[in-house]
C-alpha positions in Angstrom: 92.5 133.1 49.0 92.3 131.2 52.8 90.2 128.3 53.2 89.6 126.2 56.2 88.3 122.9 55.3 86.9 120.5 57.7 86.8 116.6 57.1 84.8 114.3 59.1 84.6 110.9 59.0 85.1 107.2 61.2 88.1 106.7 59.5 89.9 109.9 59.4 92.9 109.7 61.5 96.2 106.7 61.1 95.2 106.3 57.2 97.7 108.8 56.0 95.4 111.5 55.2 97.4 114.6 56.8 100.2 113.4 54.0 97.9 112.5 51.7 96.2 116.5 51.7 100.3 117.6 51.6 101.1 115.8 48.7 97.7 117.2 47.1 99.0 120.8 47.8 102.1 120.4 46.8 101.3 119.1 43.2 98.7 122.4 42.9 101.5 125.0 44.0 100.1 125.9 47.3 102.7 127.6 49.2 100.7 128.4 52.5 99.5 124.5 54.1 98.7 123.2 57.2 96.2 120.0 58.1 96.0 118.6 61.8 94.0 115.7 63.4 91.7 116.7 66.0 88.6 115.6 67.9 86.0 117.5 66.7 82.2 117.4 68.3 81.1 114.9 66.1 84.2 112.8 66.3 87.3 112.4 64.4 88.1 115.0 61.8 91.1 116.6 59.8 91.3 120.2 59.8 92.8 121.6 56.9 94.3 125.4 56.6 95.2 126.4 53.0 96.2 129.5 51.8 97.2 130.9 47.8 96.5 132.2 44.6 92.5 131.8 43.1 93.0 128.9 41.0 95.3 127.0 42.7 93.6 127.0 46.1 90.5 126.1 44.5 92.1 123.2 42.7 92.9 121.7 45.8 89.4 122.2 47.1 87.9 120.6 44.1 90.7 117.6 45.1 90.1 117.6 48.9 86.1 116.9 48.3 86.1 114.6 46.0 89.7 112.4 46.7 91.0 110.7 50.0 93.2 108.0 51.2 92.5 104.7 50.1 91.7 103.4 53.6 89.8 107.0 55.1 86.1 106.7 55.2 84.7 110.0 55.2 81.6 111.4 56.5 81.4 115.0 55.0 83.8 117.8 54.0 83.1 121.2 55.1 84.5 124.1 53.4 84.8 127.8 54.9 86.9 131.0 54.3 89.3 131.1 56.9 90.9 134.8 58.0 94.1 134.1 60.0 98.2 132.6 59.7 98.7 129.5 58.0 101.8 128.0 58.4 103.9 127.7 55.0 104.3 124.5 53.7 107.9 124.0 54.1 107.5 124.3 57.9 104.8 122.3 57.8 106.4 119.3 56.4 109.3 119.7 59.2 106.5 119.6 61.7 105.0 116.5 60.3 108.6 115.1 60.5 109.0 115.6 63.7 105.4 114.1 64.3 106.5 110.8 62.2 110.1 110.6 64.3 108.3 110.6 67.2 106.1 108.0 66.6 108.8 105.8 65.3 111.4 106.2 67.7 110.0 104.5 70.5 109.3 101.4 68.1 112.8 101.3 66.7 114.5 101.3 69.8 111.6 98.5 71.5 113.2 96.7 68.0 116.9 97.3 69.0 116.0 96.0 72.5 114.8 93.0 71.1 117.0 92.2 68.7 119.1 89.7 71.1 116.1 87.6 70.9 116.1 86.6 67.1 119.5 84.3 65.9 121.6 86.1 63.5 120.4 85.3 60.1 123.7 84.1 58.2 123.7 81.1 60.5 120.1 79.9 59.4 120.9 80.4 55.7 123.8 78.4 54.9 121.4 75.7 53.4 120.3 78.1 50.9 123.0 76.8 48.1 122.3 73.0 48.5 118.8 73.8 48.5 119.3 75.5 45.4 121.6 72.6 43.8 118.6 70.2 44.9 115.9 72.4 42.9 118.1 72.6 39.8 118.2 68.7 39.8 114.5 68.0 40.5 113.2 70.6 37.8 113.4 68.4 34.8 111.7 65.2 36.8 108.6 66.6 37.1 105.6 68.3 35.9 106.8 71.8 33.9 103.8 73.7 36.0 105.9 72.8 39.2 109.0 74.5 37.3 107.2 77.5 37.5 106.7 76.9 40.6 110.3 76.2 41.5 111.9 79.0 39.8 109.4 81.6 41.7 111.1 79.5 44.8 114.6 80.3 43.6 113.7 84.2 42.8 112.5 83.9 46.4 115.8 82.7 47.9 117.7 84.9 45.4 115.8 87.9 47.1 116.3 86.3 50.6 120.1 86.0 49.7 121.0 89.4 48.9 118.5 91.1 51.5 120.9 89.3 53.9 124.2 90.0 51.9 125.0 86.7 51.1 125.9 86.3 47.4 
């Protein structure tokens, strides 16, 4: 069974919803996938190509009308049989890869350029362990809500520490 399923919507594109259709395929089985962002006549929409056994393709129809992104606002979901090639789903996450890399490359390597700008970490953090010595010894002078309060502070630094490999 081949379906073409059209979703329209203001908020359709950049809230995840071409991965959020793949993930919804893959958990039904569907071995034939394909969904792609485009501009359609009445403004943004996803175009969705799915293609596989009865139930399992009507599963995901069931899923794909009534389930969407957290952020997507949809307008309506239109539902047709479709009659040509859709890609298989393997190739389609490759392609979806390569969509993602390219979208991130250019802001990783703005980041790399940048980097010179911000001082190396280990240099700002060597106050971390007196700052820790300090909390220890204030925790029993005051108030036992502000110990609470502290040791969230000293989880926090914790964190901070080993994020930055200091131990």
């Amino acid at each position: 069974m081949k379906l073409q399923i059209t979703i329209t919507g203001p908020k359709v594109h950049d809230v995840g919803y071409r991965y959020f259709l793949l993930g919804l395929a893959m958990s039904n089985r569907i071995r034939m996938f394909e969904a792609h962002n485009v501009e359609g006549e009445t403004g943004k929409e996803v175009l969705v190509l799915v293609d596989g056994g009865e139930k399992e393709v009507l599963a995901f129809r069931a899923l794909a009308e009534t389930r969407h992104p957290e952020h997507a606002e949809v307008s309506k979901v239109i539902v047709e049989d479709y009659g040509e090639e859709v890609m298989r789903i393997g190739e389609y996450a490759q392609f979806c890869a390569t969509v993602q890399l390219n979208k991130a490359i250019p802001v990783l390597l703005a980041i790399r350029d940048n980097t010179n700008m911000i001082p190396p970490m280990k240099a700002n953090t060597d106050v971390f362990p007196q700052v820790l010595e300090e909390i220890k010894g204030m925790r029993e002078d005051i108030q036992p809500g502000y110990a609470n309060d502290l040791k969230q502070v000293q989880a926090d630094i914790r964190a901070l520490k080993d994020r930055v490999g200091m131990q």
